[in-house]
Structure formats: C-alpha cells, structure tokens
N, C-alpha and C positions, 0 to 999 in steps of 0.2 A: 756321661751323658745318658739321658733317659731313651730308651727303646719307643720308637715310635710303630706302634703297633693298629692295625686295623681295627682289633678286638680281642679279647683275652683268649688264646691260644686252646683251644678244646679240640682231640683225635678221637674220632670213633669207631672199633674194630668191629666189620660185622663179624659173624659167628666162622668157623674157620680161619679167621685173617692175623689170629690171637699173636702167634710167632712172629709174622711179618709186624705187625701193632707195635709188637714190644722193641724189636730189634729201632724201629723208627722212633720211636720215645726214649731210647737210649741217647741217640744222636741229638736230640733236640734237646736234652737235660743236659747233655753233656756241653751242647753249646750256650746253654743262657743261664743252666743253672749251676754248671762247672761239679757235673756230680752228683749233686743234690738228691733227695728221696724224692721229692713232690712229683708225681707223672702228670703228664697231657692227657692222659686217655681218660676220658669219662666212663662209668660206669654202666652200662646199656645192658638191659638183658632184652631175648625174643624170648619167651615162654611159647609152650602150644600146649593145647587143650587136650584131652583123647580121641578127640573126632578131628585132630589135626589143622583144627583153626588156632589158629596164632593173633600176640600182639606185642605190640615193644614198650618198656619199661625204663622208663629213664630214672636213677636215681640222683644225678646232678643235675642242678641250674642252666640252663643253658642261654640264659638273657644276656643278649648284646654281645654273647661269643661269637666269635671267627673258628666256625665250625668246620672241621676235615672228615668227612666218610668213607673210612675206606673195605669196598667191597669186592669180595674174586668169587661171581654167580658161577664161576664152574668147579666149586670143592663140593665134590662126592664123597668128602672124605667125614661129613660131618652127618649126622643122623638124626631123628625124632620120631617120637612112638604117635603112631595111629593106630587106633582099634587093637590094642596091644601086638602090633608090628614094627622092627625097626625100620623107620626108612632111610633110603638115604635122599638129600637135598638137593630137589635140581635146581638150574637157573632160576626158574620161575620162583621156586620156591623163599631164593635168596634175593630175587628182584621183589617181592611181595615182603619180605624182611625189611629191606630197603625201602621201602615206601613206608613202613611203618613208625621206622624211627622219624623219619623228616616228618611224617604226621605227627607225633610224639613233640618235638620240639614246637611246634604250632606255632610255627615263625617267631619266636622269642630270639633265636637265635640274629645278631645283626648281618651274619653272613653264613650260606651253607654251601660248603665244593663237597662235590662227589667224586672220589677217584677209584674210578673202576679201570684196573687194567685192560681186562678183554670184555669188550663193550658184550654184552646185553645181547645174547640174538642180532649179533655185529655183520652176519653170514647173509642174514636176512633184508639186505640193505635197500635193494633194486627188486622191483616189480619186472617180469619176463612173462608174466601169464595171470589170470585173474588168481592173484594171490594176497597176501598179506605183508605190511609194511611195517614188521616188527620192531625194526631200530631205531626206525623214526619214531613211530609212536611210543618207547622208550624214552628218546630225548625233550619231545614233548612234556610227555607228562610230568618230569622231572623238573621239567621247568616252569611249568604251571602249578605245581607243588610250593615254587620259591627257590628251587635250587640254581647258584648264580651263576657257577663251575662246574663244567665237566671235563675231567681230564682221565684222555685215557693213554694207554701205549699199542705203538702200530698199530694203527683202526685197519681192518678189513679194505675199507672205501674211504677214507676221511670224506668224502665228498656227502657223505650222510649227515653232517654237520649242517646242511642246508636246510632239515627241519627246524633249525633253528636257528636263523640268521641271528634273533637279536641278544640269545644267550651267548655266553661262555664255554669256548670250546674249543682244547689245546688236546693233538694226537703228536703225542711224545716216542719219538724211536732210541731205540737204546744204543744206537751207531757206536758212538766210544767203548761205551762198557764191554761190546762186543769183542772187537777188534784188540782193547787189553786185554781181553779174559787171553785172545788166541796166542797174542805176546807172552805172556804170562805162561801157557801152555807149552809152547813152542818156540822159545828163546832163538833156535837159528834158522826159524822160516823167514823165508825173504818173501817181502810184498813188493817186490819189483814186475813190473809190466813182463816181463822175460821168463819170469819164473811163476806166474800164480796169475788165474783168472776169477771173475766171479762169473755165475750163472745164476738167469734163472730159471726155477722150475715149473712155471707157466704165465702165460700172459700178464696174467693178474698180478706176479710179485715182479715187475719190470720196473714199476716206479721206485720201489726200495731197491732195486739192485742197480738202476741208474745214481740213485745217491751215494750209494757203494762204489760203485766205478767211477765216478767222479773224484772223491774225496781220497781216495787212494792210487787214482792216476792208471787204471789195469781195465784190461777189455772187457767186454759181456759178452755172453753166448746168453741164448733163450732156446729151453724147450717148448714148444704146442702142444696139446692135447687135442689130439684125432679122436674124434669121439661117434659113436653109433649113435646116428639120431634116428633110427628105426624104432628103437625101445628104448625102456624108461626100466632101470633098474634100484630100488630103494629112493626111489623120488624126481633119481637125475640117469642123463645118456649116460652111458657107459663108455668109458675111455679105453677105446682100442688101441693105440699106440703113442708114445709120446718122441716129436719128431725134434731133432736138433737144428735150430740154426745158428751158427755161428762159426770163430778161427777153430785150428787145430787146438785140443787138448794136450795132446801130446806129451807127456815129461812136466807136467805145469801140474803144478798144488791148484786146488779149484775148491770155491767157497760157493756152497749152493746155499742159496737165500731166501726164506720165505717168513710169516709172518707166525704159522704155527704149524705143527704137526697134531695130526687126528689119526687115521690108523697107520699112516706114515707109507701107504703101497705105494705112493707117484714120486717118494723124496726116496724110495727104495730103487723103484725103476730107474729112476732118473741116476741115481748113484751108477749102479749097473752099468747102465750104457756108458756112463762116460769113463768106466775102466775097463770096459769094452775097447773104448778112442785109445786108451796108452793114457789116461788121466794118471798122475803119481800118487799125491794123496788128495784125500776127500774129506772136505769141512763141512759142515751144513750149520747157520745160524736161523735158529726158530725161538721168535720171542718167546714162544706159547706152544709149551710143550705137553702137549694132553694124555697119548697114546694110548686113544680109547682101546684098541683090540691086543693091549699089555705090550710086553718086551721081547716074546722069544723070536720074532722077524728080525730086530735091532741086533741080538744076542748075535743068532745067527750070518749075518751083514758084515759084523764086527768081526767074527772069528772066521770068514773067506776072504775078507780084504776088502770086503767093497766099502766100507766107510770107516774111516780112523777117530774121529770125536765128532759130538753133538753139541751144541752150545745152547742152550734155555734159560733163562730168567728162573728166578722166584716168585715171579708177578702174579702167577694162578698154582693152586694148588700143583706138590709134586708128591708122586706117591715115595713112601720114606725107604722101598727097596731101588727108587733109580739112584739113589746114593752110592749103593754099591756094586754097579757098574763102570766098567773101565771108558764106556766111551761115552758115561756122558760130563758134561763141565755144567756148574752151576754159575749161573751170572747173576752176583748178588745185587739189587737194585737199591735196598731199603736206604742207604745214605743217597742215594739220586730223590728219590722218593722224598724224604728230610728237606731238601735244596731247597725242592720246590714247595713245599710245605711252609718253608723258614720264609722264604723268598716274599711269598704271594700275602703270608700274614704282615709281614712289613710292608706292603704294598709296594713292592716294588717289579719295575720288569722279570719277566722267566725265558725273554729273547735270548739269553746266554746259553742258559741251558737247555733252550729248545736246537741251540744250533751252535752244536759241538764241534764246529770245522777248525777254529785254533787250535782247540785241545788233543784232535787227532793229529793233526799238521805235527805239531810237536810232539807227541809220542810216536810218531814215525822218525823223525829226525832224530830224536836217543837213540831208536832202535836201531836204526842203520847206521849211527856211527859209533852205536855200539860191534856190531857186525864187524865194522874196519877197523876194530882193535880201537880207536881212538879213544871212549870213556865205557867207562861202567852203565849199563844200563838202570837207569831209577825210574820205575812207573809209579805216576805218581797216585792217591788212592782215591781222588776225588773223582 
C-alpha cells in the first residue's frame, strides 16, 4: 500500500546540527527506504560576507515539500569570519540563520515545522519590569513568516505558547528516555517510594517534577530560593540561600530535576545540602546541558561525593570533552526526534509520543520484576 504522506519529506540542518541531522536521516532511511542512499536532508548553505552579513542558499526545490527545520541557537561550537576574526555564533546569530532559510524557501514549501529544542530567548518569557518580550516575539515572527510548527523540548514556561494561540505548538519532555537512560545506568536502583525521592531545585521546575512524581508513584521535596532583593547582581537578586521543603532524605537515592543547567551553582548547592540530610546517592536530570562556566565545579562534586551521574540530552550542543567524564550520561533523542518527524509527515497524531505514561508504566514493570529474580530485564530502544 502507498504511503500516504503530507508532502514529500524534506530535513533541514541548521549549521551545528550537522551530527544530530545525520543520526536522524539514518532512522528515517532506514524506515521507508530500508537502507537506501537517497537522504532527506536538503542541501542549505548560510554563507557570510566579511563584514558578517549573511544569507541562506538553498540548493534543492522545495515546492509542496513537508519541510522539518532543525535548529539548536545555543552551538557556540560553530564559528565565522568578520573583519578577519573568528567568531563564534550566538543565538541571535543562529535565530537570524533561521529566518533566513524559511525566507529562502518563500513559501514554495506546502508545510514548514521548526524544531528547536531549546526555544529561543526561552528565559526571556514573562515581563517583571519594563522589559522585553523575547520569546514571544520569536514565536510570532516565525509564524508570520509561514511557519506552521513549532516543536520544542521542555520549554522554560510552555505558557509562552500564548503568543500564538492559533499556531502550532508542541513542548515535548523527554520523561522515558530519562528514566531508561537511569535503568540502563543503574540496573539495581530501586524507584520505589521507600527508597528514592525526586526534588525539586526551585520553584520554577515543580511542574516537571510533579509529572515525575506522579508517574513514578515517589514523593517530592522543593527547594526556594531566598534571594536579596536589596541588590541587583549581573541583572538579577542574588540568591542568598536555598531553603528545603519537604520528607526526610534520609538513605533515599534523590533525582534533582530541572530543565537545564547554565553554571550549574544552585543544582551544586542544592546537591550539597541534600548530602548534608543523609541523601544516599544523587541523580540530577537536565534536559539542556550548557555549562557555561566549563566542568571543574562538576569535576570537583563528582570526586567529594556530592553528585554520582548527570543526565542530558543531545538536543543542544555538547562540548566533545563532556564525553569523557565519568558523571556525565548522554540521553540520545535523534530516534525520538525521527518519531515525530515520521509521525507528523503522515499526518497523523504525536499524542503518543507526547505522553509516554504506558511506556514508562511498563519499563517499570520489567524493571522490578526483574529486581525479583523473575525475568531478564529488556528495555526496549524506542
């Protein structure tokens, strides 16, 4: 029977995304074309000029394709010459990449989705003082552009989505792939209520550690962030203490949950204290692992005891020495990524894999009666 498809399957990797691109065109060749040479990815170059004005270059057709864009504005790892200096690329720079190709296709395209893992100036969500409204004005324009999808992972605020009621707009959490990678890891950790709690490390990640505690059936604790509101240091009050509420830690394995790590000081404090409590071991899941101010804090954490493993995606740039550290896990997405890619060009629902509650249900269920001796544990790879 003939594949009934939206439109002729076209992947676009911005500039950095080149590895994640390929690993996802593997998957999609391997499911429709069983192997095959032909790729999905279209040809796209950004050139820049020597005064570091840029534009985008399409060398494929792009008419009446079901177009995928996929961009990660926080690879610092990619460069371009201005006025004979190398620079390296910020968001901005890759969000202005990004505008250029969807300008480039000049709507020929019969569909275009954007999947940017870590939205855009995603921090920038909510107005608190006469400020600027970066992430909405992001979604906007993207979709005054013609773009019809935006799909990102764990948004900051999903409630940003409101710039644009009447677009497309799916905040994908990586809940399973987590939770296996930690299986996977740690063959006889028990996720029972008795023995393991999650946390979280401030206000802000409560809603992702309520779906964590839920779907795993185990308590929450929350730290606050005590903060001087006398002074303004690098922009924001300065966090004087971070205060615990919640049960005893006690002898209990603890999964600190947040959405990303940046210099990583409040998921360090926050470690601390809780092997201060009698905490046993210490997990931390961060979709978005940045570590603006490098590794030797993590290095150091690692070799006192205070943290055992880190868990991050490949959804934004990772520099290629965290590889060879001992605590960190890589949580590889690009067949997730594919799914939904496969999924959305058939037009068909992404409700499945927006909500992974069977598939964790049942890789708990292996896992624990693998525990009782009763079978072999198989996780499965989807």
């Amino acid at each position: 029977m003939k594949e009934v498809l939206y439109g002729e399957l076209t992947v676009i990797g911005m500039r950095g995304c080149e590895h994640f691109v390929q690993q996802v065109d593997n998957y999609l060749k391997e499911w429709r074309r069983h192997g095959g040479e032909e790729s999905f990815i279209a040809n796209v170059e950004c050139p820049r000029f020597s005064s570091g004005e840029g534009k985008a270059l399409l060398h494929d057709s792009m008419r009446g394709h079901d177009v995928y864009i996929i961009c990660d504005p926080f690879n610092y790892g990619v460069t371009y010459k201005m006025y004979g200096r190398e620079v390296p690329m910020s968001p901005d720079d890759h969000f202005a990449d990004l505008k250029r190709v969807i300008a480039a296709i000049a709507g020929k395209a019969r569909r275009v989705s954007v999947i940017m893992p870590m939205l855009y100036e995603g921090r920038q969500h909510k107005r608190s003082a006469r400020e600027s409204l970066d992430c909405a004005l992001m979604l906007q324009e993207l979709s005054a552009m013609g773009v019809k999808n935006i799909i990102t992972f764990d948004a900051h605020d999903p409630r940003v989505q409101n710039a644009i009621p009447l677009g497309g707009f799916d905040d994908v959490r990586p809940t399973y792939q987590m939770i296996k990678a930690l299986v996977r890891q740690y063959p006889d950790i028990s996720l029972d209520k008795e023995d393991m709690m999650i946390i979280s490390p401030d206000e802000g990640a409560m809603g992702r550690c309520m779906y964590y505690s839920s779907v795993l059936g185990l308590d929450i604790g929350m730290f606050y962030k005590r903060r001087d509101y006398s002074r303004v240091v690098n922009g924001r009050n300065p966090i004087v203490a971070h205060e615990y509420l919640g049960n005893d830690v006690a002898g209990k394995d603890v999964i600190i949950i947040d959405d990303m790590i940046s210099s990583g000081e409040s998921l360090l404090d926050v470690a601390f204290q809780l092997k201060q409590q009698g905490a046993k071991r210490i997990f931390n899941f961060a979709t978005f692992g940045l570590f603006t101010d490098g590794f030797d804090k993590f290095d150091k954490a690692f070799k006192d005891g205070i943290i055992d493993r880190i868990f991050t995606t490949n959804l934004v740039y990772r520099r290629p020495e965290l590889d060879t550290k001992e605590w960190a896990v890589e949580v590889n997405m690009c067949k997730y990524v594919s799914y939904i890619i496969d999924t959305l060009n058939h037009d068909d629902t992404i409700s499945n894999l927006l909500d992974p509650v069977k598939r964790i249900h049942k890789l708990l269920d292996k896992h624990r009666k693998q525990q009782g001796g009763q079978i072999k544990l198989e996780i499965p790879q989807n």
